[in-house]
N, CA, C and O atoms as a GROMACS GRO file, in nm:
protein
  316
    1UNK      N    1 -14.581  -1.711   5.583
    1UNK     CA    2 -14.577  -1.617   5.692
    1UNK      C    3 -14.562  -1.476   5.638
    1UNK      O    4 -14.500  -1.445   5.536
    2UNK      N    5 -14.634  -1.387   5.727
    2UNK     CA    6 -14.586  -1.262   5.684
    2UNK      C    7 -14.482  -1.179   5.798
    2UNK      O    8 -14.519  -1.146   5.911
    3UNK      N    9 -14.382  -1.161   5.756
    3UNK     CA   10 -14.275  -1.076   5.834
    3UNK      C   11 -14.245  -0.912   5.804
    3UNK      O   12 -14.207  -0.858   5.699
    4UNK      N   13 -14.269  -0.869   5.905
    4UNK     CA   14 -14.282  -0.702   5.947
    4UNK      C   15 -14.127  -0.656   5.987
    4UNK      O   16 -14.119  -0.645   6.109
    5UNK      N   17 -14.045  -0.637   5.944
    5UNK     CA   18 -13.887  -0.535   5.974
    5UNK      C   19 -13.949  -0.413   6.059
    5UNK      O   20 -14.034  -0.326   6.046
    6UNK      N   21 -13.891  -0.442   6.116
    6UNK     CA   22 -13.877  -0.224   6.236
    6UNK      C   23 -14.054  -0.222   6.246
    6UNK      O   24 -14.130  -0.136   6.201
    7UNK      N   25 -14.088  -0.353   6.323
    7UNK     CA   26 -14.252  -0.356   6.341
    7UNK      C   27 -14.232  -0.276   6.458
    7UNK      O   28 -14.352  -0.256   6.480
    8UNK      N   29 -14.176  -0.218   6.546
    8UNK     CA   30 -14.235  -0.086   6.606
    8UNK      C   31 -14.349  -0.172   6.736
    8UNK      O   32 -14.342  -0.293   6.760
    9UNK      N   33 -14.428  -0.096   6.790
    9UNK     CA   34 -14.523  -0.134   6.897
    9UNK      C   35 -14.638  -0.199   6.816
    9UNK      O   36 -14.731  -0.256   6.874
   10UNK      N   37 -14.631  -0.189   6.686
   10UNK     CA   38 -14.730  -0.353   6.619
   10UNK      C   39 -14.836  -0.250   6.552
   10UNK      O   40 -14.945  -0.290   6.594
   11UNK      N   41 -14.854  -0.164   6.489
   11UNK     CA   42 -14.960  -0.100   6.398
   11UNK      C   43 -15.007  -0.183   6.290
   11UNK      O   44 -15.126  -0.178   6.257
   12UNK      N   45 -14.932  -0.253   6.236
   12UNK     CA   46 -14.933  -0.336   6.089
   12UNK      C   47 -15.011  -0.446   6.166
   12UNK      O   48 -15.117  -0.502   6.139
   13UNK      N   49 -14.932  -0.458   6.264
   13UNK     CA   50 -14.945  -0.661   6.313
   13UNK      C   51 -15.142  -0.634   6.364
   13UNK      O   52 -15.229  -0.719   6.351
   14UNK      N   53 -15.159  -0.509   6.413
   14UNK     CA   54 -15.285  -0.484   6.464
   14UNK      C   55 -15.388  -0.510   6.320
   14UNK      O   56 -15.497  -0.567   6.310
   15UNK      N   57 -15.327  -0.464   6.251
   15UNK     CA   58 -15.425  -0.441   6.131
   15UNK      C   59 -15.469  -0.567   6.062
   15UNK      O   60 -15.582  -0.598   6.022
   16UNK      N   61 -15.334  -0.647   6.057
   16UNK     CA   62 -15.319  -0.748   6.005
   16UNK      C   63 -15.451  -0.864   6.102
   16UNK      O   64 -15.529  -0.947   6.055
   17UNK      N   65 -15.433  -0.833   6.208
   17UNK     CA   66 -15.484  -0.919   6.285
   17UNK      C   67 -15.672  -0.927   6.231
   17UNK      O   68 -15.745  -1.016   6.188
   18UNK      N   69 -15.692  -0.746   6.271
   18UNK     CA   70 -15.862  -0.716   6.229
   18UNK      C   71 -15.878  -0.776   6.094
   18UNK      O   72 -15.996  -0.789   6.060
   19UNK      N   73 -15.777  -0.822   5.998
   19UNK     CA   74 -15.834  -0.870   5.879
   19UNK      C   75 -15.798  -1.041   5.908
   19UNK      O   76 -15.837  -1.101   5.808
   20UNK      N   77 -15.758  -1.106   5.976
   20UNK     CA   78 -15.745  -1.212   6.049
   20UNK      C   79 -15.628  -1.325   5.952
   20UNK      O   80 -15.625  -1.438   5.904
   21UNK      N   81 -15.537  -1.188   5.967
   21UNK     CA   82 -15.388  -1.250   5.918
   21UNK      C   83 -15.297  -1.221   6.098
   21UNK      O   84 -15.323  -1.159   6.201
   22UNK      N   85 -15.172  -1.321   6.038
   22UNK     CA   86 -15.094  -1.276   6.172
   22UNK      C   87 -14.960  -1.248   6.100
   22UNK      O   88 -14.953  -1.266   5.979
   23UNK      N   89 -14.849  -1.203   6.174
   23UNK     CA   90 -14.737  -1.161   6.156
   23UNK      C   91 -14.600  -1.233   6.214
   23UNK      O   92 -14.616  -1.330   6.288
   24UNK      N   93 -14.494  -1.197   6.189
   24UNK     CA   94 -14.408  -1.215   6.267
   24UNK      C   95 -14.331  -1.074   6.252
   24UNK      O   96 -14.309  -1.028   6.141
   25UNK      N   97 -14.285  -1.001   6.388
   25UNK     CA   98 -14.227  -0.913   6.392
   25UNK      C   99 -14.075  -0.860   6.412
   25UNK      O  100 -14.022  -0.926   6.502
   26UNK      N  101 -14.011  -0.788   6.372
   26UNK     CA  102 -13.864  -0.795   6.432
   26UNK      C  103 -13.874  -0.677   6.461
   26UNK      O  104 -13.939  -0.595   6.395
   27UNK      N  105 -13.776  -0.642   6.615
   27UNK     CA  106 -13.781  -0.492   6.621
   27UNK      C  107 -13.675  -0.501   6.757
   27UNK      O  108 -13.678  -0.584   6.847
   28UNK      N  109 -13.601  -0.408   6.742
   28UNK     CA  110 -13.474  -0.428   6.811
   28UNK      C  111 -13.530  -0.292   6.962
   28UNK      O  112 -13.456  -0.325   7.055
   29UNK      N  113 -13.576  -0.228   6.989
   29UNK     CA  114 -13.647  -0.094   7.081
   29UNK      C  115 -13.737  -0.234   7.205
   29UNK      O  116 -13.811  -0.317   7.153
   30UNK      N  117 -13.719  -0.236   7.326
   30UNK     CA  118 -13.715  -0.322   7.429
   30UNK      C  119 -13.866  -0.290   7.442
   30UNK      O  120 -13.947  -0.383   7.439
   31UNK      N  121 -13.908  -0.158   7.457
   31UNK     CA  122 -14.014  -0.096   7.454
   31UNK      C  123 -14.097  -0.145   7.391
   31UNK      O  124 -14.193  -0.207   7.437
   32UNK      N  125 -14.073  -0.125   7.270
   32UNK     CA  126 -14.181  -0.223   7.146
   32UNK      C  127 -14.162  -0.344   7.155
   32UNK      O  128 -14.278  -0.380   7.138
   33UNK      N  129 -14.122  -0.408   7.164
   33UNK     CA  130 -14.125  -0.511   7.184
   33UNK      C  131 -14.220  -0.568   7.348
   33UNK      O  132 -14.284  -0.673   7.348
   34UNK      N  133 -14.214  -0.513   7.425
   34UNK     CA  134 -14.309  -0.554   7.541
   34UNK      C  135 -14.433  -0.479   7.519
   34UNK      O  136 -14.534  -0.501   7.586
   35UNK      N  137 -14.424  -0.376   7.411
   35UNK     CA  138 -14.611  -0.346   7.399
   35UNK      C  139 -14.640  -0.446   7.307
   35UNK      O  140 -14.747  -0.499   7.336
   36UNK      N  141 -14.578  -0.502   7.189
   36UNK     CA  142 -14.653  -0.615   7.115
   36UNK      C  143 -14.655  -0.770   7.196
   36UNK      O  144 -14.710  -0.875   7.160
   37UNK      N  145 -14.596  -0.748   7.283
   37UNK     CA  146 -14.603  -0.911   7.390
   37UNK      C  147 -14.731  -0.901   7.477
   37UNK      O  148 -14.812  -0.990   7.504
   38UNK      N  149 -14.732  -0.763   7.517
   38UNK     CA  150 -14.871  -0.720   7.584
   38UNK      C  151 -15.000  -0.730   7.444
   38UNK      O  152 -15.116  -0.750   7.481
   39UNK      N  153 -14.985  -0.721   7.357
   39UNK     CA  154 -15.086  -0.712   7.241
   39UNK      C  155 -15.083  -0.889   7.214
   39UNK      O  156 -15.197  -0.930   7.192
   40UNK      N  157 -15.001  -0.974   7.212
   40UNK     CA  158 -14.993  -1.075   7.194
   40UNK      C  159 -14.949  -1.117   7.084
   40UNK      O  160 -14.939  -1.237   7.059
   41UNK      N  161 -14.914  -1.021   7.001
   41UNK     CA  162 -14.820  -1.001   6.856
   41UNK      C  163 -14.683  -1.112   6.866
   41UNK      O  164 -14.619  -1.138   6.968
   42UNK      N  165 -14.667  -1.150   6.774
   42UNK     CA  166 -14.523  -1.255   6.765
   42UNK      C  167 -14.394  -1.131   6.761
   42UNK      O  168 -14.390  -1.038   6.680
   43UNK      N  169 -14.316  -1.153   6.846
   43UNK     CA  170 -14.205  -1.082   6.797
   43UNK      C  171 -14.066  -1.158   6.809
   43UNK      O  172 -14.049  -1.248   6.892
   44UNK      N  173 -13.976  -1.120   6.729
   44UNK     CA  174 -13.815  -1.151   6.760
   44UNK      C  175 -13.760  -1.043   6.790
   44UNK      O  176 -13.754  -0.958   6.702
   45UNK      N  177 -13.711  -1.016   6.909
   45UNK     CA  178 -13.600  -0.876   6.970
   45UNK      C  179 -13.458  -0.886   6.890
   45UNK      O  180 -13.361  -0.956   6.922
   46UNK      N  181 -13.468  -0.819   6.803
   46UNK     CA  182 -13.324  -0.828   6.694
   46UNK      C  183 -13.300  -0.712   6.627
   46UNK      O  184 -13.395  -0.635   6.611
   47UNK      N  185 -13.156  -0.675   6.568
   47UNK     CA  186 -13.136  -0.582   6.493
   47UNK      C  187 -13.161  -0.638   6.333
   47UNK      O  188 -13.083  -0.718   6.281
   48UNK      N  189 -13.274  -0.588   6.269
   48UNK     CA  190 -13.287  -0.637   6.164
   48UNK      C  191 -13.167  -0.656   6.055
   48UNK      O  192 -13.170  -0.736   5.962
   49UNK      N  193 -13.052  -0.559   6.088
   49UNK     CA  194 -12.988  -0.578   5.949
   49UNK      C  195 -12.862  -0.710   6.061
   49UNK      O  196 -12.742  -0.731   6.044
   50UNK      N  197 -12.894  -0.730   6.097
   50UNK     CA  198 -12.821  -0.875   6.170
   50UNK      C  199 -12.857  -0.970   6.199
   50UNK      O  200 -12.793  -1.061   6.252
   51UNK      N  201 -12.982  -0.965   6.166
   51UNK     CA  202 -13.098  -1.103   6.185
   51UNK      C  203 -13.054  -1.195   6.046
   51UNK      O  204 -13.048  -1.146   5.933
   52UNK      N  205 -13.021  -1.347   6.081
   52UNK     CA  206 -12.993  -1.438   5.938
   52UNK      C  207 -13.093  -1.438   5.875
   52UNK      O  208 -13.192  -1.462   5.944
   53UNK      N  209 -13.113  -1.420   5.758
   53UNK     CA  210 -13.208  -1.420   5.685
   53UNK      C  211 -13.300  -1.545   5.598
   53UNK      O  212 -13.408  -1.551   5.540
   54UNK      N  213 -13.182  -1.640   5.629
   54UNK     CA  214 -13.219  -1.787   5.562
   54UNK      C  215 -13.307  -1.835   5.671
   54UNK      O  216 -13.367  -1.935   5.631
   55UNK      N  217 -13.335  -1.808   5.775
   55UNK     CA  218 -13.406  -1.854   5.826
   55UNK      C  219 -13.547  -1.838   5.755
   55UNK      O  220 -13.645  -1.893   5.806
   56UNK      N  221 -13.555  -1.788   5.677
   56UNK     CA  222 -13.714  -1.709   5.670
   56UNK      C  223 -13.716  -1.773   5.510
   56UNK      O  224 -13.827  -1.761   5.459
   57UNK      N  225 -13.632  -1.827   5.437
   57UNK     CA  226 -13.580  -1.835   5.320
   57UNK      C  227 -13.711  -1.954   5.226
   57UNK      O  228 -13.705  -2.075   5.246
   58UNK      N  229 -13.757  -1.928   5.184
   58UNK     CA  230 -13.865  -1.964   5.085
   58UNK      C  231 -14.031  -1.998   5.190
   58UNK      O  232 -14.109  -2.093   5.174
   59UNK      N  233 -14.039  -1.911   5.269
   59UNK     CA  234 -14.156  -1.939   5.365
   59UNK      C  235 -14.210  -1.786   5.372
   59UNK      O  236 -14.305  -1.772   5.449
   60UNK      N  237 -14.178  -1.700   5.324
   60UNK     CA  238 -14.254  -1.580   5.331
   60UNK      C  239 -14.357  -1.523   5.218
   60UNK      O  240 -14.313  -1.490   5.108
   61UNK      N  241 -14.525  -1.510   5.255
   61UNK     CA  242 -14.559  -1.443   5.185
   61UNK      C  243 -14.606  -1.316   5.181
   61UNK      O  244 -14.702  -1.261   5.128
   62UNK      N  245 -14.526  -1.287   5.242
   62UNK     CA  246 -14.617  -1.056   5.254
   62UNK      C  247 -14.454  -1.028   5.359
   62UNK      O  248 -14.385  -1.099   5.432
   63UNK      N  249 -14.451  -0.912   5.321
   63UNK     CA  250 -14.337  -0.838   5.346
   63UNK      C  251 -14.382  -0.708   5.386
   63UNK      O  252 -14.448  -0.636   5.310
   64UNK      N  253 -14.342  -0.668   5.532
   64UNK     CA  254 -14.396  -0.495   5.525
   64UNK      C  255 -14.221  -0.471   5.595
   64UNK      O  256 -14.158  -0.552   5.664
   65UNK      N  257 -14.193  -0.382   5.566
   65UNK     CA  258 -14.027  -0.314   5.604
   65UNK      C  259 -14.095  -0.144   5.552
   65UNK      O  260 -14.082  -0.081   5.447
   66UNK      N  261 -14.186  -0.104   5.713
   66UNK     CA  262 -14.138   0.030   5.711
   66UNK      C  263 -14.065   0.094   5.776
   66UNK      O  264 -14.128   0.168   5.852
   67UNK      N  265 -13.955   0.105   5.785
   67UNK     CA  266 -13.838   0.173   5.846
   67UNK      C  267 -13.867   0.303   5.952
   67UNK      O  268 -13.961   0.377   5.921
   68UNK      N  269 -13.809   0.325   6.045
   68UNK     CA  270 -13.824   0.414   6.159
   68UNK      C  271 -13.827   0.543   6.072
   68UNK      O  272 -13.750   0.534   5.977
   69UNK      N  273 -13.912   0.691   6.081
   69UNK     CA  274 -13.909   0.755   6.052
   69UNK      C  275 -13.924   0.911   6.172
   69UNK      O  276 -13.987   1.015   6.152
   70UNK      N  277 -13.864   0.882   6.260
   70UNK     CA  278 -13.782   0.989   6.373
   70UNK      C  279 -13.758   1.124   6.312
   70UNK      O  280 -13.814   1.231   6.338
   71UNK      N  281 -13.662   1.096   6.224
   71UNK     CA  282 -13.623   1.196   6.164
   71UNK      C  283 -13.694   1.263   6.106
   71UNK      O  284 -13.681   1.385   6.114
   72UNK      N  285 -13.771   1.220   6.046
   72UNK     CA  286 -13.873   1.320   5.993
   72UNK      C  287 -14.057   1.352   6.060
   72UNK      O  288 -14.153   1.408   6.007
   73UNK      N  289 -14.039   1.287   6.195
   73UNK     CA  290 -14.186   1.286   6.258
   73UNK      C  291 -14.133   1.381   6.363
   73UNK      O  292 -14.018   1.422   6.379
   74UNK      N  293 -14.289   1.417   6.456
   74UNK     CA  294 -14.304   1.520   6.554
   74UNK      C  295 -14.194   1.483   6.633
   74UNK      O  296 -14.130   1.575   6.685
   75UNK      N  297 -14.148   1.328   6.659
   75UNK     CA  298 -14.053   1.313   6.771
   75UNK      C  299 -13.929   1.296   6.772
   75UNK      O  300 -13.871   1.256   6.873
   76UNK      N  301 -13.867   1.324   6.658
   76UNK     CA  302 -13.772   1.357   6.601
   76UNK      C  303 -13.714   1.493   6.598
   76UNK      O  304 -13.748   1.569   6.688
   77UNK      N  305 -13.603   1.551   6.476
   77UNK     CA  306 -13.595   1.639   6.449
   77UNK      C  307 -13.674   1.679   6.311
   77UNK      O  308 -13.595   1.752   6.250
   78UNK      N  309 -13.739   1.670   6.269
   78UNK     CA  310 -13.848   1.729   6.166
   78UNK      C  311 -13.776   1.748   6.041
   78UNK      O  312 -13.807   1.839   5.964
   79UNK      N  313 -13.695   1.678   6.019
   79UNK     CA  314 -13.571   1.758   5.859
   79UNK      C  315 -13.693   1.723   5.754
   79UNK      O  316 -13.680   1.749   5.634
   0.00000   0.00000   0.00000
């Protein structure tokens, strides 16, 4: 499986898909999470750094963990 951390409204999981891989997503924002249910994306509604991790424990092959970047985008404060 491939698992996506802070998958967000599903950019990766989209991409992943056009190359005809799938994902599993975690993303704790209620929001994102009902645009990737509307996309049909797999998700778990969780705070990643509280999600057990053995669950996932010798079954993963691709890893994307790009972390929220607010702080430094237009919709943020720009630091």
């Amino acid at each position: 499986m491939i698992l996506d951390l802070f998958a967000g409204p599903g950019g990766w999981s989209h991409a992943l898909t056009v190359l005809g891989a799938r994902d599993i997503g975690l993303e704790w924002d209620t929001w994102a999470c009902k645009t990737r249910a509307r996309a049909g994306q797999l998700t778990i509604q969780t705070d990643v750094a509280r999600y057990p991790v053995w669950i996932f424990s010798g079954r993963v092959l691709g890893l994307i963990a790009s972390p929220p970047c607010q702080a430094w985008s237009m919709a943020g404060k720009r630091l």
